[in-house]
N, C-alpha and C positions, 0 to 999 in steps of 0.2 A: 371247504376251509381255504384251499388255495385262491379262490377267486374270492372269497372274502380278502385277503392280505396283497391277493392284487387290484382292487379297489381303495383300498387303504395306502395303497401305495401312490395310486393315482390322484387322492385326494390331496395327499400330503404334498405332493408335486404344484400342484393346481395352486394349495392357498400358500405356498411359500412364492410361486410365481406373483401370485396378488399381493402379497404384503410388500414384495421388491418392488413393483409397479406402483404399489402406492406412497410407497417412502420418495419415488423420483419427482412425480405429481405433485408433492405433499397433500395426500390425501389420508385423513385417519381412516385405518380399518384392522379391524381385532385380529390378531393371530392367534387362532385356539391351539389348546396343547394337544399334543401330536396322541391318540391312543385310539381303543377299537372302534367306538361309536365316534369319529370324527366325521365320517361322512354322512351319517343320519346328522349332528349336529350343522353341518354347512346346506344339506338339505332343507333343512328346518327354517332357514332363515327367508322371510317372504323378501322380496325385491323391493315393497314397500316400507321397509324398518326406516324409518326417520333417524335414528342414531347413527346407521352404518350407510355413510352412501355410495349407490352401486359404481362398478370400476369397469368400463368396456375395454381389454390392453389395446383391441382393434383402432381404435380411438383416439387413445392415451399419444401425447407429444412430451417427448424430456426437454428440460430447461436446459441446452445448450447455449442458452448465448444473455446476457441480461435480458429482464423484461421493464419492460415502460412503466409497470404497475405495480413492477417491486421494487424498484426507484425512485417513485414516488409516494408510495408509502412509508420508504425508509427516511426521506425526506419531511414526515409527516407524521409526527412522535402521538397524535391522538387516534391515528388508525391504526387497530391492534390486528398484530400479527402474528401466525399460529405457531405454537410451540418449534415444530419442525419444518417450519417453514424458510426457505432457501433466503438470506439479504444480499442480494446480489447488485449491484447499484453499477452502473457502465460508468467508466473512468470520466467518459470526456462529458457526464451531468454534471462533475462539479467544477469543469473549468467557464471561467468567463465567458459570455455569451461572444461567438464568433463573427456577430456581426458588427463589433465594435470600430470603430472607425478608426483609420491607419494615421501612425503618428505622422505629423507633419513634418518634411526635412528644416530643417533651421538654418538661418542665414551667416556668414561669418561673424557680423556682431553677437548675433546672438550665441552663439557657440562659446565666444571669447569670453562672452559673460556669465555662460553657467560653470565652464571650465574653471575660471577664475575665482567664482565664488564658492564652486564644490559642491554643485546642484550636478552636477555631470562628471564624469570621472572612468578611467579606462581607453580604449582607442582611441576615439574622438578627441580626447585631450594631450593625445602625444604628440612631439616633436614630429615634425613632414620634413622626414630626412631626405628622398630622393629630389625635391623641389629645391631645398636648402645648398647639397651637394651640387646641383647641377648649379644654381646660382653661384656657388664660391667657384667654379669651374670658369663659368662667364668671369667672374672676376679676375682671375689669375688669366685668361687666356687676353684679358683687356690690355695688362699691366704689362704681359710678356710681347705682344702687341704693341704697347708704347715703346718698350726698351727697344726692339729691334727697328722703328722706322724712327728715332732721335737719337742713335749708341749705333756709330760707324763699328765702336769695339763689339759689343755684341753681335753684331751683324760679320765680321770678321770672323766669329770667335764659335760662331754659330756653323758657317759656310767651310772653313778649313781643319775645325779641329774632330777630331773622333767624338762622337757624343758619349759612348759608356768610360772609356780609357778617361778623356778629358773631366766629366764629371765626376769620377771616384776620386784624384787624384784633388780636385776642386776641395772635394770633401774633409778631404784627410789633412789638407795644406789651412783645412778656417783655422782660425784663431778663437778658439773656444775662452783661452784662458784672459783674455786678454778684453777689456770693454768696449772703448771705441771702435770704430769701424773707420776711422779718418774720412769721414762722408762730409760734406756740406750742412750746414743749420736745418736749411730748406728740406733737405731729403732726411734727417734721423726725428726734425724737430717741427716737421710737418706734415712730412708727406706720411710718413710711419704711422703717426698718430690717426691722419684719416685714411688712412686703408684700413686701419683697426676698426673704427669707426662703421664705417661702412661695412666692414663682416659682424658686426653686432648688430647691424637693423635687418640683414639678410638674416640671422638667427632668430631675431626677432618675430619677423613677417611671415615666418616660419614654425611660431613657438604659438596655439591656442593659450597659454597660460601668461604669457607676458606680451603677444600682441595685443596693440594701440593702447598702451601704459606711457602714460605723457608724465613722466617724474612725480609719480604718488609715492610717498613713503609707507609700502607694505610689504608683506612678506613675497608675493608674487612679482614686485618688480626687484626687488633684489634678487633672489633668487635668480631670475631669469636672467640677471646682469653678470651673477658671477658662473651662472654655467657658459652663456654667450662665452666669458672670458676664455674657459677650456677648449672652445672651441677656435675662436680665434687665437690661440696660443700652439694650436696645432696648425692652422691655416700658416702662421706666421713661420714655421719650423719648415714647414714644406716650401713656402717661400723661398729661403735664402737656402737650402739644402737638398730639398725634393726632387722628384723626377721632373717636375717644371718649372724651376727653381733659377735664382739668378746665377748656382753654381753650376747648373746642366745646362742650362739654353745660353746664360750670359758668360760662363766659365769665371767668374768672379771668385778671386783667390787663388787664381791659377799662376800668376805672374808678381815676384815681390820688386820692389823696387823704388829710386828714391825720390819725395816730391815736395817742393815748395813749402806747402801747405804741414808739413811732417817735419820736427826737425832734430835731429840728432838720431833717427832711426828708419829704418824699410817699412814700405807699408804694401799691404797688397787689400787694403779695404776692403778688410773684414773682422769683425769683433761682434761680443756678444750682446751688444745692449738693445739691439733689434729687435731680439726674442724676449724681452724685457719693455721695453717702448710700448711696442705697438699695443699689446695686452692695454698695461695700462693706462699711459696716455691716453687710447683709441676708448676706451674708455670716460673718461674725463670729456672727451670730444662726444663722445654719443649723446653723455648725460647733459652737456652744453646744449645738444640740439634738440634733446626734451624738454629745455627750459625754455625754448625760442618757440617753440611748438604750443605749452601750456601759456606763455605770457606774452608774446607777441604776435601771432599769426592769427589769433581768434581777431586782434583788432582789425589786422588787414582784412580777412575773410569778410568783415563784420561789412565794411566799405565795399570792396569791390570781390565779383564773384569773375572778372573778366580771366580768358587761362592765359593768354598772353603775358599778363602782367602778372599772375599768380606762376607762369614758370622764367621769368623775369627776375622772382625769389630766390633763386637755384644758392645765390650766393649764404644766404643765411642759414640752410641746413643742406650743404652738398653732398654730404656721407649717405644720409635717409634720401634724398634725390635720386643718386645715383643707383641704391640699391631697388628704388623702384624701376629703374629703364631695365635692372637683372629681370627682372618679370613681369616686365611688358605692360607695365603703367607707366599712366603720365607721370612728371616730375612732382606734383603739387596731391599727388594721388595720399590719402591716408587710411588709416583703417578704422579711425576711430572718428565720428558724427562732428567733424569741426567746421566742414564746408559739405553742401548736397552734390558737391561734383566728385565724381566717380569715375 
């Protein structure tokens, strides 16, 4: 009796090992119900039953990892698949085949032109602020640059006085409330206007969404005109104010006192119309020089392709000129297909 129950034991062990072995496999195989004659019944069963087919575990490999052939069955909705059988499909069958060929980098034309139309959008189409800064940089250091080698005062004012004592006190003494600046025509009523200018083509040549926009009325060149404007309205604050400003390097406001040109009051030339001016004016001056750009330079261009005589031109857009020698192109250089020179 005991060696019958320990046979019974041993069988029981055996075909629950088998039926776990076959569920991994997925292979069907009956699991008879556990009672006395189960090992005369798994006995009984010949190796040739067509219904049950045989299990070696010695053999047997578990599905650890996708297979190729249940990937592509799963792929394959007319090959039928067994009830318990595993769909296991490897992640990278269903992405795009990886031999696909690498995007092509894009030229600045072309970039300017998906940005613009909003076929591209994100990084590539933001502002190139380290390019831009470093160019309004060049520009202010050109300007500070002129003042000191034509301004005996500046160069005085530069050489004798304290630079942080000198410039705070510059600061506190503008005349904010007050419009004029008692300056010359030439210096509020031209020069202002194109230094404006010329920090709005440096924004520009700078900007994928409004670079080589020659005066089209759309929403991309406005935009791009009234942000330019934010920006040069900060260039222009740091100017006459800033740490390299004509009140720090040129001490300008520093000294009141009475002149010719002033009458019935002190001036120490300074007032607020600067930070007013330059924005807009410089403005007005820009959009003058995309008028000359869209309706007269295509006829020159059209005649002569010679650079001599095309930076010979300098006079008819000198703001957009100038901001090209900021970044080390020729004077006559554009961004946008109006001459093949480059």
């Amino acid at each position: 009796m005991q060696a019958t129950l320990q046979s019974c034991c041993v069988s029981q062990l055996r075909l629950t090992a088998s039926c776990l072995a076959a569920l991994c496999v997925c292979l069907p195989l009956p699991c008879a119900a556990a009672g006395p004659n189960l090992h005369a019944e798994i006995a009984s069963q010949s190796p040739s039953d067509s219904g049950t087919p045989s299990l070696d575990l010695a053999t047997a490999s578990l599905p650890d990892a996708p297979q190729p052939q249940l990937a592509e069955a799963q792929a394959r909705p007319d090959l039928p698949l067994a009830p318990s059988s595993f769909r296991l499909v490897n992640a990278e069958s269903a992405v795009s085949p990886v031999d696909a060929a690498p995007a092509t980098k894009l030229t600045t034309a072309e970039l300017d032109d998906a940005c613009q139309t909003g076929k591209l959008r994100g990084k590539p189409c933001k502002l190139d602020w380290l390019p831009m800064l470093w160019q309004a940089f060049e520009a202010t250091a050109v300007e500070n640059a002129g003042n000191i080698a034509y301004d005996s005062d500046t160069r005085n004012a530069l050489t004798h006085n304290p630079y942080f004592a000198t410039w705070f006190k510059c600061v506190h003494q503008y005349r904010y409330r007050q419009w004029s600046d008692d300056t010359p025509f030439v210096v509020h009523g031209i020069g202002h206007p194109m230094q404006g200018a010329s920090v709005y083509s440096i924004y520009a040549q700078n900007d994928p969404k409004s670079r080589g926009l020659i005066f089209v009325n759309n929403g991309n060149y406005w935009r791009g005109k009234f942000k330019a404007m934010a920006f040069v309205t900060l260039f222009e604050i740091q100017w006459k104010i800033g740490p390299a400003s004509e009140a720090s390097i040129g001490n300008s406001g520093l000294n009141t006192y009475y002149s010719p040109s002033v009458i019935g009051r002190t001036t120490n030339e300074t007032g607020f119309q600067d930070f007013v001016i330059t924005p807009v004016y410089g403005l007005g001056w820009n959009i003058a020089e995309d008028l000359i750009d869209r309706y007269v330079m295509p006829h020159i261009w059209k005649r002569t392709h010679n650079r001599l005589i095309l930076t010979a031109l300098l006079p008819l857009t000198p703001c957009r000129d100038g901001a090209n020698i900021l970044r080390y192109k020729p004077f006559y250089y554009r961004d946008y297909p109006i001459t093949p020179l480059r």
